[in-house]
N, C-alpha and C positions, 0 to 999 in steps of 0.2 A: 561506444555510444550506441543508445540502440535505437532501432528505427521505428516511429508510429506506425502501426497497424490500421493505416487510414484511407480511404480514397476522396477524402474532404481534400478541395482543391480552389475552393473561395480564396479570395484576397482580404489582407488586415484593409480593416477601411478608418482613416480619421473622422475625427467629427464633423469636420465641414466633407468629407466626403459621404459619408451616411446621411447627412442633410440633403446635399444633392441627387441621392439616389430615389429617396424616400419623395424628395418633390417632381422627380422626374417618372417616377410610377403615380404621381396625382395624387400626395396630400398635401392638405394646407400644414404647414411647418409655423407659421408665422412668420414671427421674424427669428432673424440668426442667432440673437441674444438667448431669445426665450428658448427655441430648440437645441441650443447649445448646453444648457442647463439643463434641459430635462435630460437628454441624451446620457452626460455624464454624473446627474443624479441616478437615473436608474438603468441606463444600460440599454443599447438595441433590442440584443439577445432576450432581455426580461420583458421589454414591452411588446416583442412580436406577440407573443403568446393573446395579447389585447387587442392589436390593429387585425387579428388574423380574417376575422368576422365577415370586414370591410374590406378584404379582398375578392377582385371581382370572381366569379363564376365562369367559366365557358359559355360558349350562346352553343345552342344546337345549329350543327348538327354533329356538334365535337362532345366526345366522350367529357362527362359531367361525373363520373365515379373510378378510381383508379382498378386496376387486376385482385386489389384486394378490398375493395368496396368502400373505400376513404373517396371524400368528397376532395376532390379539385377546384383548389383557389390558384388564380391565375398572380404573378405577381405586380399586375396594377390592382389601384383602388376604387372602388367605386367612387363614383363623386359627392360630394357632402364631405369626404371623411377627412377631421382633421385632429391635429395634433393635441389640441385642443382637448378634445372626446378623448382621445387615447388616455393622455395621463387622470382624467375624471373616472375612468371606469378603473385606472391603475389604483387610484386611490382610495376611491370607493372600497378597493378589493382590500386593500392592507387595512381600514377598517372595517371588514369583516373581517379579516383573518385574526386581530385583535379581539375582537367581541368572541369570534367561536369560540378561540380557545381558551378563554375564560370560560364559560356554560363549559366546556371540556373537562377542564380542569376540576372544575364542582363536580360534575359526575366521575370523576376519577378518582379525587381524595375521597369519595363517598364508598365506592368499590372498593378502596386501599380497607377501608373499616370494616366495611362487611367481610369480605374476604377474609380477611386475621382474625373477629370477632366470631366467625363462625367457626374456624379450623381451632382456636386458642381453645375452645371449649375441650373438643378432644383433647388436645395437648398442646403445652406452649411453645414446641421445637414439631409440628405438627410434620410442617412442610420440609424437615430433613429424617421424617419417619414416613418413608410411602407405604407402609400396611398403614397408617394413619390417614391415606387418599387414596384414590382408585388406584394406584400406579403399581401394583403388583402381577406377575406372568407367572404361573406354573414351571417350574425348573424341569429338570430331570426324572424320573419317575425315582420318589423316595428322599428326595433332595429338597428342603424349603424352597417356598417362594422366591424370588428372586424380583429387585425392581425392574420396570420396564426400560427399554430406550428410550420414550419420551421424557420418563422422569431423569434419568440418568445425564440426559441434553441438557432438560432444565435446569437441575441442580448444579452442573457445570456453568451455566450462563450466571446462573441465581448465584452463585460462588464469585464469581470476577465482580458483580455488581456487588456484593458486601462487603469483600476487600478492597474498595477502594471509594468507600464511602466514608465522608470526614464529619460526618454533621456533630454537635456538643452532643448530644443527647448517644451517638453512636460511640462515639468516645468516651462519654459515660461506663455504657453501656461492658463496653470491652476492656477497662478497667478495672470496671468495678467486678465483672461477672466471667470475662474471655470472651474469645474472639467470634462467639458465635451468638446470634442475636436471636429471641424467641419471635415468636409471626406474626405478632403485632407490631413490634417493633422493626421487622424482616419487609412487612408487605409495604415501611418508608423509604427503602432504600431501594425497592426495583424498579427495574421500568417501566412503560403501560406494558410493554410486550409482555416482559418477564409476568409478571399479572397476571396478566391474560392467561399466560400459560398455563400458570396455576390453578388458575379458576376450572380450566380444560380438565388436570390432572385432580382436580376432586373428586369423592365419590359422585355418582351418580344422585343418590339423594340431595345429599348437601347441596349440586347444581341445580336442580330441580327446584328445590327451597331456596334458592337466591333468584332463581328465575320465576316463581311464582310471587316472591317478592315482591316485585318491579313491575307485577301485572303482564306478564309474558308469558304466555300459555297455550299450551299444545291444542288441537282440534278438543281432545277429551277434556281440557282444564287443568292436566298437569304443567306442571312449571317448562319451558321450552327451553332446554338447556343448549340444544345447537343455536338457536335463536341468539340467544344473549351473548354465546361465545360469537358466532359471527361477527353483532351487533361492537361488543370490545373490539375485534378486531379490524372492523371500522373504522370506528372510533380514535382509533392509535393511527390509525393510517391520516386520517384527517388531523392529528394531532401534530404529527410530524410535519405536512406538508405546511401548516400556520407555522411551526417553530423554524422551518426553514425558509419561510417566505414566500414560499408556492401560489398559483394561483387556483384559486378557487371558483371564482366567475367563470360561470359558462363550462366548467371541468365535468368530467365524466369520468368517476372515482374507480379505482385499480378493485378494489373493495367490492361487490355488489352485493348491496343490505339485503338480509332474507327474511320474508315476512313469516311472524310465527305461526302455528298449525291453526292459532283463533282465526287471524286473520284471512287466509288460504280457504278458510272453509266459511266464512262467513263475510258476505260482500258488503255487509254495512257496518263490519267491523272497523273503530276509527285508526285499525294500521293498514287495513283492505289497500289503501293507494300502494303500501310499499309492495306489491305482488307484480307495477305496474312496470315492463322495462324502461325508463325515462325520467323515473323515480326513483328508484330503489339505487341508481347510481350518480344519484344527483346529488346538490344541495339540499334540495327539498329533502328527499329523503331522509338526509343525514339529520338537518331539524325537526324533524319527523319524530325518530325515535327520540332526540336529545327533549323536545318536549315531553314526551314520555316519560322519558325516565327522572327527569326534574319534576313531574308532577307526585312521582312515587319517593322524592330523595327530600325534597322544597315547596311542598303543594304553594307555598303563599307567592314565591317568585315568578317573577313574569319576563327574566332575562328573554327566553328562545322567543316569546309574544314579540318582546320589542325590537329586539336584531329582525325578525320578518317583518316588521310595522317598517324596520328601517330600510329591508330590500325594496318594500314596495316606493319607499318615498324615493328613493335612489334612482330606480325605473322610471320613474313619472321624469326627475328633475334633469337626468343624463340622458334618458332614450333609450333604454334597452326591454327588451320581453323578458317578462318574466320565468315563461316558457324554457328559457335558455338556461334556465338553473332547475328548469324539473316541478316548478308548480303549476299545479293543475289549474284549470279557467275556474274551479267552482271550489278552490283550496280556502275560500274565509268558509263558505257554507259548514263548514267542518266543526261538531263542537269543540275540538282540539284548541281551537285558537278565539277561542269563548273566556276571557280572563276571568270568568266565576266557572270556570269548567273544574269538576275534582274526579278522581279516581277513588273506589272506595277503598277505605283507608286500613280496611279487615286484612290482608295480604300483609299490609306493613305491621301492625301489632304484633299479627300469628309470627310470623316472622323472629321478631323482638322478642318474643314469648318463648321460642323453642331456642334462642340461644341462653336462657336462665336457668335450665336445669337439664336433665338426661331423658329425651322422652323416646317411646316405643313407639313405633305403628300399629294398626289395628293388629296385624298379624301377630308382631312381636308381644305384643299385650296378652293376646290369646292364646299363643303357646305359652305364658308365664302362669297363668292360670290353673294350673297343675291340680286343684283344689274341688276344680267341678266335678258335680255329681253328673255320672251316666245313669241314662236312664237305662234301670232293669229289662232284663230280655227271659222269655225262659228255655230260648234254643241259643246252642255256643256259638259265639264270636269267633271267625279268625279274625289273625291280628291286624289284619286292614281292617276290618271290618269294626275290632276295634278301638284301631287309632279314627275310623271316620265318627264313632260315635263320641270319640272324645271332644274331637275336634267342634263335633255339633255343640256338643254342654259346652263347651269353650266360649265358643259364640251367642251360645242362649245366655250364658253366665253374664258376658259383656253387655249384652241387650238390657239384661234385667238392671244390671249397674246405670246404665243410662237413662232405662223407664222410669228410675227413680229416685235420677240429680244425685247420686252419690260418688261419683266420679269426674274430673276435669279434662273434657275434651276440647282439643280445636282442630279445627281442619284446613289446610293449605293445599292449593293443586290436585284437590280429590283425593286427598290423603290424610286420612284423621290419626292424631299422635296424642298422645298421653302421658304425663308427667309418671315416668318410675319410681318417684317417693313415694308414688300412692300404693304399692301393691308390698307385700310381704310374704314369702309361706305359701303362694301358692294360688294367695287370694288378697284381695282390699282389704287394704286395713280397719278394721272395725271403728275404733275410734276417728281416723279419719272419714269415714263414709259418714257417719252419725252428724260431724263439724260442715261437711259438702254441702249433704241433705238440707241442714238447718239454714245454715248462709245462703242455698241457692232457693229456700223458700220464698225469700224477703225480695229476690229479686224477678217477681214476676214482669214477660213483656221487656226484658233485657237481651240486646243482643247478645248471642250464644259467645264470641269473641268477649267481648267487653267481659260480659262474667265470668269470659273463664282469665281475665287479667287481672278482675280483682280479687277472685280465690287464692290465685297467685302468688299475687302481691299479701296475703294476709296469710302464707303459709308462710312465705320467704322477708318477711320484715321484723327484724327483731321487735321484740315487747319486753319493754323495762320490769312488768309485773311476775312475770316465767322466769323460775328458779334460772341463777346465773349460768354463765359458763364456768369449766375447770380456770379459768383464768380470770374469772372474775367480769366478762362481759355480758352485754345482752343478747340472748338466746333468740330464735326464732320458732315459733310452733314446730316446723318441720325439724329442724334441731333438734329438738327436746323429744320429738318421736321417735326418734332413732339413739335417743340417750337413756332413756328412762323406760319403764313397762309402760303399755297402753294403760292400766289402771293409773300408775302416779301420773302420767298426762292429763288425763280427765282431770281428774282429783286437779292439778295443777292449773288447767285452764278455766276451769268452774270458779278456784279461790280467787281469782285475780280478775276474772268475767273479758277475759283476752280476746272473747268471738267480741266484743261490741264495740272492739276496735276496726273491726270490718265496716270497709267503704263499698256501699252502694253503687252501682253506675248506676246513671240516668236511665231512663227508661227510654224504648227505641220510640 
């Protein structure tokens, strides 16, 4: 039999004796019935963590902070404090811990979607190919790539969590198809951790674009990918401690939220408080970003407004500071918690928009351009000299594309990307640039987003009038350009008058 490794040397105490003690350091208990019931409802041990507040203090001139800076509570109570109070703020807390993790939950099932939505594009087994994620190391010199240790962790944890997942749809799944599930299906069955992790081991891009997503942005405007992984791992943290029953009032989280590079560089930015230490590992914090990011997932929901409408009514009717959970004295003045407040909605489109098809960044675009004319010289080029003058017609080429609405750009995180069906050979496709030009005439005074969605959208939706598919369906423009010669495209779109199925946006 083996021995605790303990120097705990307290006595088991009955309930009528924790009563006793409890009224002998000076709380009001009430009576025996009622502190009897609470006791064995919830436990000594659970509700210390609540009366801890209401113990007294030392007077001076007795040390008031222990060897390692922890405040000293003495074990009497201050007077006022009773039993009473205790189980109201105990209660109080379990619903909160009910409400968070609910708005949790929303922003997690949200994650689970994007997350698989944007990897599935790559591939539908994305996340057990890591050259399909950042997750790959240089081997041996001569030797492939090889995956990293983090991915290799992961896909170890991400493995246990598959196999022993039962849901219908997974048994479906493994049925019908084996034992292995693609990413959409993969990101139902892990856990926030597992998730999280994932998120971590994406490209650098891909994080960047789920983080500029969500309105989380570096000092320069790119997407703040430490930011958001932090922020998930947070998140999970608070997650667990609701699923466990943990207390939250008045806690001071394992987690410290880190404000993204907008916020750090700019003090009237509306994350500016989470820079603030008091905050950023508080409640407040934590509703901080969950508002955030529900305004980027649910613009119309007012959950994170009302759980704070509720701390505060809670505060008034129990007696506690607000302070004690990390808000600030001037936290309403905030447009944050203004319930006609919106975040602009461009981030979330571009977003939606680059998981519909295969797009390029400026760069990528530019090297694909193969096509541009250099400008004549009548002294030789080395061959830097040029690759620089390529690189210039590369870039004049793109410009000219843009000066005159013949191509589909958006831009997300300071990074502008362009749909790959447009380019062919070296250069734009002709007949598409000719369809760009025309459709983006009509939409003078449209935001630059909004038209490049419904370009999109009128390249990428089939039309009943365009020659069928080999299988007898209906075709989409972009389809038919990649099936037929640009001359029978024209010819095809002209017979059928297919541009005037093009929708408009609104004007800004």
């Amino acid at each position: 039999m083996s021995t605790p490794e303990s120097t705990y040397a307290k006595p088991f105490l009955t309930i009528p004796e924790q009563i006793r003690r409890l009224r002998g350091r000076g709380m009001d208990c009430g009576t025996g019935t009622f502190a009897s019931g609470v006791l064995e409802r919830y436990g000594y041990y659970r509700l210390s963590g609540y009366w801890h507040l209401h113990r007294a203090r030392p007077k001076p001139p007795a040390d008031r902070f222990d060897k390692d800076g922890r405040e000293i509570r003495l074990d009497s109570f201050v007077p006022g404090t009773s039993m009473a109070h205790v189980v109201a703020l105990y209660e109080f807390d379990h619903e909160l811990r009910t409400r968070l993790g609910d708005i949790i939950s929303m922003v997690e099932t949200s994650f689970r979607f994007h997350v698989g939505h944007r990897l599935g594009r790559s591939d539908r087994f994305a996340h057990r190919r890591p050259e399909k994620l950042g997750a790959l190391r240089p081997a041996d010199p001569g030797a492939p790539p090889e995956p990293t240790t983090a991915y290799r962790e992961w896909l170890k944890e991400y493995e246990r969590h598959e196999k022993r997942a039962r849901g219908d749809f997974v048994v479906h799944f493994r049925e019908t198809y084996g034992p292995h599930l693609p990413i959409w299906v993969a990101t139902e069955v892990m856990s926030f951790g597992v998730l999280s992790g994932l998120y971590y081991l994406m490209t650098q891009a891909d994080q960047e674009i789920l983080a500029a997503r969500f309105h989380i942005s570096t000092a320069d405007g790119k997407g703040d990918r430490g930011a958001l992984s932090n922020w998930l791992n947070n998140l999970r943290n608070v997650r667990n401690i609701c699923a466990h029953y943990g207390r939250l009032w008045n806690r001071s989280f394992d987690v410290v939220i880190d404000a993204p590079g907008q916020a750090r560089a700019d003090a009237g930015d509306l994350l500016a408080p989470l820079v603030e230490e008091g905050v950023n590992n508080r409640l407040y914090g934590v509703l901080l970003i969950l508002r955030h990011l529900v305004l980027s997932i649910a613009p119309e929901r007012s959950d994170v407004i009302d759980l704070a409408d509720l701390i505060e009514a809670r505060s008034n009717e129990i007696g506690f500071s607000m302070t004690q959970l990390g808000f600030p004295d001037d936290w309403r003045s905030s447009p944050t918690w203004d319930r006609a407040f919106s975040l602009d909605p461009s981030p979330m489109l571009t977003a939606s928009l680059l998981d519909r098809a295969k797009w390029w960044t400026a760069v990528e675009t530019r090297a694909a351009l193969t096509r541009a004319e250099v400008a004549g010289t009548e002294h030789y080029r080395t061959p830097e000299e040029a690759a620089r003058a390529m690189k210039a017609a590369q870039r004049s080429l793109l410009r000219t594309y843009l000066k005159y609405r013949v191509v589909i750009e958006v831009e997300l995180g300071k990074t502008r990307h362009y749909p790959a069906f447009q380019f062919r050979d070296g250069k734009i496709i002709d007949a598409l640039a000719e369809i760009n030009k025309a459709l983006a005439a009509a939409c003078e005074d449209v935001d630059p987003t909004q038209l490049a969605a419904a370009l999109l959208d009128w390249w990428q939706t089939p039309h009943r009038g365009l020659p069928k598919d080999s299988d007898g369906s209906d075709q989409s423009p972009v389809d038919l350009l990649y099936s037929v010669s640009e001359q029978d495209f024209e010819a095809a779109v002209e017979e059928c008058g297919a541009t005037s199925s093009f929708v408009a946006p609104a004007r800004s």
